[in-house]
Backbone as a chain_set.jsonl record, in Angstrom:
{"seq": "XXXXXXXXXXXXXXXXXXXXXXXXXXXXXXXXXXXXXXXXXXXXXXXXXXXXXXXXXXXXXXXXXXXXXXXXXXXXXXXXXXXXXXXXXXXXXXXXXXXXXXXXXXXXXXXXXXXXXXXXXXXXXXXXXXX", "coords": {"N": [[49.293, -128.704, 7.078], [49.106, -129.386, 10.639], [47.01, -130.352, 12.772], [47.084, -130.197, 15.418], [48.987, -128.309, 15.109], [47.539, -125.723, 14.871], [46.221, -123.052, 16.406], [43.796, -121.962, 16.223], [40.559, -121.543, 15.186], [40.752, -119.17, 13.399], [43.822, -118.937, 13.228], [43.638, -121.042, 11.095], [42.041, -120.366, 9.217], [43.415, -117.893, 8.415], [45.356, -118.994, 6.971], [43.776, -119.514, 4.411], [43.783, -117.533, 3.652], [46.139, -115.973, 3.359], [47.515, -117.458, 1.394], [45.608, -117.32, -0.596], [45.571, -114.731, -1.178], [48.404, -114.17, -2.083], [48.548, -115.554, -4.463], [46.806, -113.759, -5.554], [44.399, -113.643, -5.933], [42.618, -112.349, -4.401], [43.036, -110.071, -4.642], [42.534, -109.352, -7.664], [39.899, -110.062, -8.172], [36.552, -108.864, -7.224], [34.556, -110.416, -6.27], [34.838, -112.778, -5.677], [36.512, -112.043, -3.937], [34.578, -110.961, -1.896], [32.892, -113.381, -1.619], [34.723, -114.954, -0.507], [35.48, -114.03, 2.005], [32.524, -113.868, 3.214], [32.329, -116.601, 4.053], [34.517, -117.042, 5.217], [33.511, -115.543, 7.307], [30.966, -116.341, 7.934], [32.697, -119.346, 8.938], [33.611, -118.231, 11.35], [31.9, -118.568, 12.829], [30.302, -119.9, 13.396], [32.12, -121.691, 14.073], [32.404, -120.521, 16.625], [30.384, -120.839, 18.044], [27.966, -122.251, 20.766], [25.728, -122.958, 20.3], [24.859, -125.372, 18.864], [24.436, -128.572, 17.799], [27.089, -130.656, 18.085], [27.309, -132.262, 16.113], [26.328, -131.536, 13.946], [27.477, -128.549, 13.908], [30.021, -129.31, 13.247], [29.404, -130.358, 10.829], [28.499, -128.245, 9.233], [30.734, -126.506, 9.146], [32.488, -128.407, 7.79], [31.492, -128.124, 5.478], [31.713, -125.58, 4.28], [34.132, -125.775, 4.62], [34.724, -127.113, 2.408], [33.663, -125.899, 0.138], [36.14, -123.942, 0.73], [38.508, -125.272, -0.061], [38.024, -126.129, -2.692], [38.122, -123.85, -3.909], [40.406, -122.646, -3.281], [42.357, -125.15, -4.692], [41.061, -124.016, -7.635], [42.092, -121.778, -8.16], [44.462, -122.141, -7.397], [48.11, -120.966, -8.915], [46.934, -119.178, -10.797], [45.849, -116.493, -11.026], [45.555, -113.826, -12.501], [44.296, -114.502, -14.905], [42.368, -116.419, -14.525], [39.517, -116.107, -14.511], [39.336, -117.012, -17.484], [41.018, -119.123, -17.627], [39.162, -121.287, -16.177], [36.642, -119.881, -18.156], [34.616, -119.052, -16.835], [32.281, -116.708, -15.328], [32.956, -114.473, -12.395], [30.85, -114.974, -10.893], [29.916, -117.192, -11.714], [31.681, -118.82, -11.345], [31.525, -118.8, -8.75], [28.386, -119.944, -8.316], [29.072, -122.408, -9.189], [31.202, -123.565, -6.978], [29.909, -123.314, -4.801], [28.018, -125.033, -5.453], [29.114, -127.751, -6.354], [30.229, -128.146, -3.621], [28.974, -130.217, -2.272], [29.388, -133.06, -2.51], [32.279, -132.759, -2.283], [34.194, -134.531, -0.719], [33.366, -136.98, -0.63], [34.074, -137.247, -3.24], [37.194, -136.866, -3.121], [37.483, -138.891, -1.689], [36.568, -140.815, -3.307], [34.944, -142.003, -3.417], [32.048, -143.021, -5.1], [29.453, -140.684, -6.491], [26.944, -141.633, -6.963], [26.176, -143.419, -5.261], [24.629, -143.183, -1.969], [26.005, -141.265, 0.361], [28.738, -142.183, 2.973], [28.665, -143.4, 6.355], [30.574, -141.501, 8.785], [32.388, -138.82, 9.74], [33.748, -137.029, 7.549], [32.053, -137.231, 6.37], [29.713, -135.848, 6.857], [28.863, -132.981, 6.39], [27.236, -134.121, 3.492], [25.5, -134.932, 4.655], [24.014, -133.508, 6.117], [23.475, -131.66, 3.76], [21.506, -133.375, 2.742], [19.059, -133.221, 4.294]], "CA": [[48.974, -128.07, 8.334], [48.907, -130.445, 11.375], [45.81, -130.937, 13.309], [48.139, -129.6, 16.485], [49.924, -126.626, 15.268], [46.693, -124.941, 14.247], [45.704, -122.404, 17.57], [42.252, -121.642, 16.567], [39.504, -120.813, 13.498], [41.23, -117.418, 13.122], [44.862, -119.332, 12.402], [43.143, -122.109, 9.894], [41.059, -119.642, 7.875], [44.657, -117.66, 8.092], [46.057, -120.053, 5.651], [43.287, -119.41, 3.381], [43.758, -115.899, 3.107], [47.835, -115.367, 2.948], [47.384, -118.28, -0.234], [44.697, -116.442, -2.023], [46.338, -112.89, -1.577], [49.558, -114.554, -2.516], [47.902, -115.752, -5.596], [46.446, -112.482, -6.65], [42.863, -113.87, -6.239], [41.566, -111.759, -3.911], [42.882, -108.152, -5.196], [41.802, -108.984, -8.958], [38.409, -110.841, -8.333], [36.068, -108.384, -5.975], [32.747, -111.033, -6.042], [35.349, -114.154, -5.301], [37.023, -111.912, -2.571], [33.556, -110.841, -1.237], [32.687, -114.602, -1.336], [35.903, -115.698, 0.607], [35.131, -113.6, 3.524], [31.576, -114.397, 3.803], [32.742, -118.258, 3.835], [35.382, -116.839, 6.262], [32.882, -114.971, 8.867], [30.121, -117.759, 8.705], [32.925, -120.289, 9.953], [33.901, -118.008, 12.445], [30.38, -117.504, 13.456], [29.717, -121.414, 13.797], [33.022, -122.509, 15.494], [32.538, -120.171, 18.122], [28.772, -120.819, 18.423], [28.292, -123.298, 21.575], [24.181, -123.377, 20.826], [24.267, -126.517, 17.892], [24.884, -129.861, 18.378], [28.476, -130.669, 17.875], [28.009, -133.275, 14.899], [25.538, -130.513, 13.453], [28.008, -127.895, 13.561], [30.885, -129.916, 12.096], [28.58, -130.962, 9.141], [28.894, -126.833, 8.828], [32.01, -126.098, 8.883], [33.19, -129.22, 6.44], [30.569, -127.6, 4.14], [32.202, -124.388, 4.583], [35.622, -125.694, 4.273], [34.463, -128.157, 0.976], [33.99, -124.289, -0.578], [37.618, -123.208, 0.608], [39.16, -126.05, -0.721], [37.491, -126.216, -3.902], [38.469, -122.175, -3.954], [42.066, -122.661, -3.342], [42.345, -125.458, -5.739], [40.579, -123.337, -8.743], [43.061, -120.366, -7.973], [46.447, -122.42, -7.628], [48.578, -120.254, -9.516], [46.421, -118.763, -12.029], [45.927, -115.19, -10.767], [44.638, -112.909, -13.699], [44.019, -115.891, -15.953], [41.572, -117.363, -13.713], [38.657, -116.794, -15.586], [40.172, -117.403, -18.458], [40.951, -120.359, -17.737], [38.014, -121.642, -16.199], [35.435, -120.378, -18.975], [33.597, -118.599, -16.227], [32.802, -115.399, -15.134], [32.912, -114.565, -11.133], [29.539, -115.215, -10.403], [29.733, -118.806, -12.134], [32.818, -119.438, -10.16], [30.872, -119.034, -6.812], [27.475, -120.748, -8.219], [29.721, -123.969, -8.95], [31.634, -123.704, -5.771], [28.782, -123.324, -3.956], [27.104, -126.571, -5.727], [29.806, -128.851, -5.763], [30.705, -128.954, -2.629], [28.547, -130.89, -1.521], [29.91, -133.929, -3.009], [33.338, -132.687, -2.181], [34.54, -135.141, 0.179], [32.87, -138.216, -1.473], [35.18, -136.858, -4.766], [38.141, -136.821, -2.935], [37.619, -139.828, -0.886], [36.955, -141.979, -3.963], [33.418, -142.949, -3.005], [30.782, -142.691, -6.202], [28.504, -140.043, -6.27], [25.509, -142.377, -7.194], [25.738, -143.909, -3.572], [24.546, -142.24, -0.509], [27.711, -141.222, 1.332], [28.869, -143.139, 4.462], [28.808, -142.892, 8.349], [31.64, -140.812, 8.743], [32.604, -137.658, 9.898], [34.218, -136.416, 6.654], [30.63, -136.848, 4.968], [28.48, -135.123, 7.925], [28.561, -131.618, 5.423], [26.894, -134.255, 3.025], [24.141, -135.497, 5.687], [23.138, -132.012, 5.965], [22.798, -131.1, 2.78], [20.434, -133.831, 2.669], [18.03, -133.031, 5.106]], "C": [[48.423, -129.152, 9.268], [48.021, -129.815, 12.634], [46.531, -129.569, 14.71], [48.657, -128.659, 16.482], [49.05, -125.705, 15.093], [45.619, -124.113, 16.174], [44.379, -122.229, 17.534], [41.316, -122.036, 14.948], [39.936, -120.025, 13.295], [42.48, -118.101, 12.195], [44.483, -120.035, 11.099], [42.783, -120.93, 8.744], [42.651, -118.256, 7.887], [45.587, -117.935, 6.781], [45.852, -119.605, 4.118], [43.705, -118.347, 2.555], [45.252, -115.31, 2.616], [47.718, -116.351, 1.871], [46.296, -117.7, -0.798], [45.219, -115.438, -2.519], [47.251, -113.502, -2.247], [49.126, -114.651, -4.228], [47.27, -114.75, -6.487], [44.662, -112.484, -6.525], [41.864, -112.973, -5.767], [42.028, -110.184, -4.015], [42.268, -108.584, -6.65], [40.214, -109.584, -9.133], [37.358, -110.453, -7.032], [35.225, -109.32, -5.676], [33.995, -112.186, -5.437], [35.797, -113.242, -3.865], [35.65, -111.548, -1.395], [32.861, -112.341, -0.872], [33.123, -115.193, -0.249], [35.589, -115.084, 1.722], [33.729, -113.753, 3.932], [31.651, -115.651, 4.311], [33.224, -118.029, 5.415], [34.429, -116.238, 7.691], [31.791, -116.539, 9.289], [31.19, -118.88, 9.456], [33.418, -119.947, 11.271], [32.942, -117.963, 13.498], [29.997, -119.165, 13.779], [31.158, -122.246, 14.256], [33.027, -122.146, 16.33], [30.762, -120.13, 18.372], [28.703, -122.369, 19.379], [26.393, -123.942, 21.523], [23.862, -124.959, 20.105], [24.972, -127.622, 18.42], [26.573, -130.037, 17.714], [28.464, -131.123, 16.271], [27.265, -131.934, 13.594], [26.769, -129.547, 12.671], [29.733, -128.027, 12.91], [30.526, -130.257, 11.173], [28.927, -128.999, 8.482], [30.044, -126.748, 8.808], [32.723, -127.045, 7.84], [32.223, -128.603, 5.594], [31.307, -126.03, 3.738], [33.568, -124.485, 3.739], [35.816, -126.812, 2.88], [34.749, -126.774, 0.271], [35.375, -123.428, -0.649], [38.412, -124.171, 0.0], [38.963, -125.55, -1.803], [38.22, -124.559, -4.684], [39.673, -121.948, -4.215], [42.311, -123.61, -4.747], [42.223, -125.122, -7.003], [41.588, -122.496, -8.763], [44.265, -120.89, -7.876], [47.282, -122.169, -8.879], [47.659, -119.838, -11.31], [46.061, -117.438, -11.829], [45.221, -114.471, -11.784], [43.645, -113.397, -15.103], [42.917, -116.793, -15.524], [40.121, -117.548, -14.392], [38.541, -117.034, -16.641], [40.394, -118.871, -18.766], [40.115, -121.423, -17.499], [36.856, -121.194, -17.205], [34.355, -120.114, -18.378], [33.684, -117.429, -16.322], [32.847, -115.578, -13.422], [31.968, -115.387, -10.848], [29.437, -116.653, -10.601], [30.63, -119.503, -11.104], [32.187, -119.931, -9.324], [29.595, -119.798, -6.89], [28.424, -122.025, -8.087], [30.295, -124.747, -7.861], [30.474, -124.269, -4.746], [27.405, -124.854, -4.022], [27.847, -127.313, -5.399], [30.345, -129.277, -4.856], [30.279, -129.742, -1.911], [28.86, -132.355, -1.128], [31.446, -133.631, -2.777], [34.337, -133.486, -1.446], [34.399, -136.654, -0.057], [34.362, -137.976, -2.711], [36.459, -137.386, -4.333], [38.857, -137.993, -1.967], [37.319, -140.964, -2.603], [35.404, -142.611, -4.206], [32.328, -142.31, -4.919], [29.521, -141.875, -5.665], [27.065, -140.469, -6.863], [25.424, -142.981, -5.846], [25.599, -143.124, -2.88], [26.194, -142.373, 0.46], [27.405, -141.779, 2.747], [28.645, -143.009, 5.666], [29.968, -142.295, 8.368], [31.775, -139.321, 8.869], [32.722, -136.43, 8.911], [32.788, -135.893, 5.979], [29.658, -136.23, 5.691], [27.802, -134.045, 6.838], [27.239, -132.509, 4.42], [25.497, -134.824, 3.236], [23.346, -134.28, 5.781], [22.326, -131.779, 5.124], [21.328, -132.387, 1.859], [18.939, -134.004, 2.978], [16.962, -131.787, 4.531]], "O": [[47.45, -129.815, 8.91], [48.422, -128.88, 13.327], [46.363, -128.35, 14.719], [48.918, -128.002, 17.489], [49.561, -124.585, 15.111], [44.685, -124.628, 16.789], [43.709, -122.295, 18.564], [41.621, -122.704, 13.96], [39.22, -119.673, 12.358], [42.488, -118.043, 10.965], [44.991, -119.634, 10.051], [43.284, -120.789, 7.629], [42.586, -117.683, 6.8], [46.233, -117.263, 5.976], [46.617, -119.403, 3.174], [43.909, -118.224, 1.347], [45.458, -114.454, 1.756], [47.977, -115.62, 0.915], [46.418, -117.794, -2.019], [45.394, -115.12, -3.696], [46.935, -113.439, -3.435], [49.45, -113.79, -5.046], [47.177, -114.78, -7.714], [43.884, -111.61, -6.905], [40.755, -112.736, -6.246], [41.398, -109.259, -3.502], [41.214, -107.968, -6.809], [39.543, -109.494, -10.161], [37.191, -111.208, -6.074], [34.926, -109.192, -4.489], [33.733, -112.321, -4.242], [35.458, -113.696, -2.772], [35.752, -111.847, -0.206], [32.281, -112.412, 0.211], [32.507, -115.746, 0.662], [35.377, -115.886, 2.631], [33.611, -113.784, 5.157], [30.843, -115.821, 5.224], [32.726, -118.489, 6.442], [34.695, -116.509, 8.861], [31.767, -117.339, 10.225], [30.763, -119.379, 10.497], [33.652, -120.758, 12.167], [33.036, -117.519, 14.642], [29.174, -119.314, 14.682], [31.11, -123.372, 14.75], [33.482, -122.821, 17.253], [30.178, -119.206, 18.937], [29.201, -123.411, 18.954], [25.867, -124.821, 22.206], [22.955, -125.68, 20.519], [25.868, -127.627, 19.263], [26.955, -129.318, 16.791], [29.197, -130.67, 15.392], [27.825, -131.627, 12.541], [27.061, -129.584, 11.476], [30.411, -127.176, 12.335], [31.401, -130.584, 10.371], [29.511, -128.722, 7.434], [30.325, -127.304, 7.746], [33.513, -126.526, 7.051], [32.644, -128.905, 4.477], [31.183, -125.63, 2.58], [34.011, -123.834, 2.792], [36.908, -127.208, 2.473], [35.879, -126.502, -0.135], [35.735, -122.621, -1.506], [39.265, -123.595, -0.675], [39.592, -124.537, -2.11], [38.678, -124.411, -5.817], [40.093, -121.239, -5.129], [42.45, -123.021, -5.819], [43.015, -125.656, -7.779], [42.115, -122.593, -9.871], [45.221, -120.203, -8.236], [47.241, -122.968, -9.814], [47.854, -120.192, -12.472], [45.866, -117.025, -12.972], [44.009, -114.683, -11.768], [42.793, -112.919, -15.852], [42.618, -117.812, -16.146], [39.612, -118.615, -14.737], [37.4, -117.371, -16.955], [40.091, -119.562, -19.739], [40.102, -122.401, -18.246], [35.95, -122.027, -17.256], [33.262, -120.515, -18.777], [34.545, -116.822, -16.959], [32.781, -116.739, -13.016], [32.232, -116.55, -10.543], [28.906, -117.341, -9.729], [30.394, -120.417, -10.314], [32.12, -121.123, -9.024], [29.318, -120.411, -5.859], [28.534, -122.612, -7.01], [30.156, -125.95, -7.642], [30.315, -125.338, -4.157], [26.546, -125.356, -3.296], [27.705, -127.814, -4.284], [30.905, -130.373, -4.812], [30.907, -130.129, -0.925], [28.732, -132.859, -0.012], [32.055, -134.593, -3.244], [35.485, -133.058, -1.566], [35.265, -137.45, 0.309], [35.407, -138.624, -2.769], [36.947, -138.297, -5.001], [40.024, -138.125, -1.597], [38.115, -141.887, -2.779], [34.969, -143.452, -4.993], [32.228, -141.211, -5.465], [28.777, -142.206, -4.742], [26.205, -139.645, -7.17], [24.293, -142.951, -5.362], [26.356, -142.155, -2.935], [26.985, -143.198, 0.917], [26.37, -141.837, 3.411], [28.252, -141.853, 5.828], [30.643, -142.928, 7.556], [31.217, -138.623, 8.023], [32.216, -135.317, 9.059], [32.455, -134.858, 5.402], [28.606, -136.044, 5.08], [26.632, -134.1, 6.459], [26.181, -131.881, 4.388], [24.633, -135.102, 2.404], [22.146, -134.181, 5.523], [21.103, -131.664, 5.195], [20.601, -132.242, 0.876], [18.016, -134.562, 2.384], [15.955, -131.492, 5.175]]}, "num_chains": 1, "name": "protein.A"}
């Protein structure tokens, strides 16, 4: 999904939701689908909020969208099997989610999670969660 074709926060978090349903995740897992739409209103609720500082409220929303990643990823094609295969139950799902993302961006960039993450946009979510 390119930067450009994406009309708003409504289309993006779009994405999320026709690949979860698709997947099954969010009719057989009520606490993960009650999750996903809280995820889903807070970023609607802080991209259209004009009161925080810009870099502020992009540190939110990559924190936000570290959790939908991480979400989608766990759920790529595993549907009924999901906790099953993870070894969780719901609730664990969404604590882990909810921890690791903080580091999610560091992970996927390569960087070691024994160093303080960089100047960089990507790692703002991780400036936050430092404060």
């Amino acid at each position: 999904m390119l930067a450009e074709k994406i009309a708003g926060a409504e289309e993006y978090l779009a994405h999320f939701q026709t690949e979860l349903e698709k997947q099954g995740v969010l009719r057989f897992f009520p606490k993960i689908n009650a999750f996903y739409h809280r995820l889903a209103k807070e970023f609607l609720t802080i991209f259209h909020s004009k009161e925080e500082n810009l870099f502020v409220q992009w540190g939110h929303l990559l924190a936000i969208d570290a959790q939908l990643q991480i979400l989608m990823e766990i759920s790529n094609n595993r549907k009924e099997g999901l906790l099953d295969d993870l070894g969780m139950s719901e609730e664990e799902v969404i604590e882990m989610i909810e921890n690791d993302h903080k580091y999610f961006y560091r992970e996927i960039t390569g960087a070691k999670l024994t160093q303080k993450p960089k100047m960089g946009l990507i790692y703002l979510s991780e400036h936050l969660a430092e404060s």
